[in-house]
C-alpha positions in Angstrom: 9.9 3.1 2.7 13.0 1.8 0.9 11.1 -0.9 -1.6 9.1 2.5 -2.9 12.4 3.8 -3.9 13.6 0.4 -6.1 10.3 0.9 -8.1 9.9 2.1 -11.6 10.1 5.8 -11.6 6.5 5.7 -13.3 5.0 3.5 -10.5 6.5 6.0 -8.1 4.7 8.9 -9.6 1.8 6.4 -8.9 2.5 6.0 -5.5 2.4 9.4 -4.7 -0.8 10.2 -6.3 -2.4 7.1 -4.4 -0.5 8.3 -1.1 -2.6 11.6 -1.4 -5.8 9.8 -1.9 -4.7 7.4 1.3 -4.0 10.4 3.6 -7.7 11.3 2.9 -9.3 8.6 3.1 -8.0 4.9 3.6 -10.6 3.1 1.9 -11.6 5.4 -0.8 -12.5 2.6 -3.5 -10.0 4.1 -6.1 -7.4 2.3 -3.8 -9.1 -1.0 -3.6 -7.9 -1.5 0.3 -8.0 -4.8 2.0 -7.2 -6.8 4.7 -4.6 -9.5 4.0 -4.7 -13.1 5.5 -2.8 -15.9 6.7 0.3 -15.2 7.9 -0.5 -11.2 7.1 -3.4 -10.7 8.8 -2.8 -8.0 10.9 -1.7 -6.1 7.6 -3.7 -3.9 4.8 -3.0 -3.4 1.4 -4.2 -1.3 -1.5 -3.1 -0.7 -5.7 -1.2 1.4 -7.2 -2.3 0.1 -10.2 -2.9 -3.5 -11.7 0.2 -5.0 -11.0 1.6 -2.9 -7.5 0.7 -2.8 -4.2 1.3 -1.6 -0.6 1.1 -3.1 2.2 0.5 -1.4 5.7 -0.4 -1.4 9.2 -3.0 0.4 11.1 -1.2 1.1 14.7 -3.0 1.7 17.8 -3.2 5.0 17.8 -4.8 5.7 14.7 -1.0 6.2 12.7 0.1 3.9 9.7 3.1 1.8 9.4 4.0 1.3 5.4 5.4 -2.5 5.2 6.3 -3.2 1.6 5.1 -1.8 -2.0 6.1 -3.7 -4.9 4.2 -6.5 -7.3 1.4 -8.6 -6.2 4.1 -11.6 -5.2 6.8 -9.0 -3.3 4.1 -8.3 -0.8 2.3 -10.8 -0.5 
């Protein structure tokens, strides 16, 4: 995901902790995943920390499709 690579290197680090912790399980509540709305309501998102998030797609066949990570007001 190109935006991942524009972020601070320290939020990166982040990012690949919380990737770990996705691959096992989505909607372990150390992520804080939800479902967006309006206009991105087919999309998911969940923190890196306080201030950075990702935002995803579950596809039909069970894979996910990474959208954006950045601030709160990149992605959504």
């Amino acid at each position: 995901m190109r935006s991942a690579k524009k972020l601070p290197h320290h939020i990166q680090a982040k990012l690949e902790a919380r990737e770990l912790i996705f691959k096992n399980n989505a909607f372990d509540a150390r992520l804080e995943t939800h479902k967006l709305h309006g206009k991105d309501r087919e999309a998911w998102a969940y923190s890196i920390d306080w201030s950075y998030r990702v935002k995803f797609l579950f596809n039909d066949d069970g894979s996910v499709l990474y959208v954006k990570a950045g601030t709160h007001d990149e992605v959504y």
